[in-house]
KOLTOR-841275 format. One record per residue (C-alpha): residue number from 0; z, y, x. Coordinates in steps of 0.2 Angstrom, whole numbers. Each point is the difference from the previous one (the first is absolute). Layout:
<atoms>
   i    pz    py    px
 NUM     Z     Y     X
...
</atoms>
This chain:
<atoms>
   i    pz    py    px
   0    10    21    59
   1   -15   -12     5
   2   -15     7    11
   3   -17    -1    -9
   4   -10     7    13
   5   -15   -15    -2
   6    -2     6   -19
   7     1    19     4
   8    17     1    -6
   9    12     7    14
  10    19    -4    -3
  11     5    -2   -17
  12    12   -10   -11
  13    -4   -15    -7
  14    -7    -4   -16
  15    14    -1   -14
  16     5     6   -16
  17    18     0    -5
  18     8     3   -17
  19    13    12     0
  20    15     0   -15
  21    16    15     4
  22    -3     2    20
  23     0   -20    -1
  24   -15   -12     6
  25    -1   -12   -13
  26   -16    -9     5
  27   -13     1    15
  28   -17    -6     0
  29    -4    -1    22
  30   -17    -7     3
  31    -1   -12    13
  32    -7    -1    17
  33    12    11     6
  34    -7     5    19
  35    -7    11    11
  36   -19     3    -3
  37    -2   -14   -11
  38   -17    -3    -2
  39    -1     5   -21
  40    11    11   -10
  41     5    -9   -12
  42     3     6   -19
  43     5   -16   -10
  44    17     2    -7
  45     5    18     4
  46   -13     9   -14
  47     2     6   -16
  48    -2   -15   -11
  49    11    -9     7
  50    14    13    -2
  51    -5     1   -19
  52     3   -17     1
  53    16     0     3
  54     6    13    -9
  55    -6    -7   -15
  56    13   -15     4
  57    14    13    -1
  58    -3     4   -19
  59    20     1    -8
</atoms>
């Protein structure tokens, strides 16, 4: 949990996305900066796109 309260936050976790295969994490996507009211909220490697991404590397 960070504290966000300078951007209107509150408490929260941190910005991540995780791929998750059988109860297993198989790959996390944490943005950095990780700290107490940092002063942006970053969203650079924990969207969408890049999951796709990656996922696209797993084809069989």
């Amino acid at each position: 949990m960070v504290k966000k309260d300078n951007l209107g936050f509150g408490k929260r976790s941190w910005r991540y996305s995780i791929y998750v295969e059988d109860g297993v994490i198989k790959k996390a996507f944490i943005e950095p900066g990780f700290s107490d009211d940092c002063p942006d909220d970053p969203f650079e490697v924990s969207d969408i796109n890049t999951m796709l991404e990656y996922l696209k590397t797993l084809k069989d």
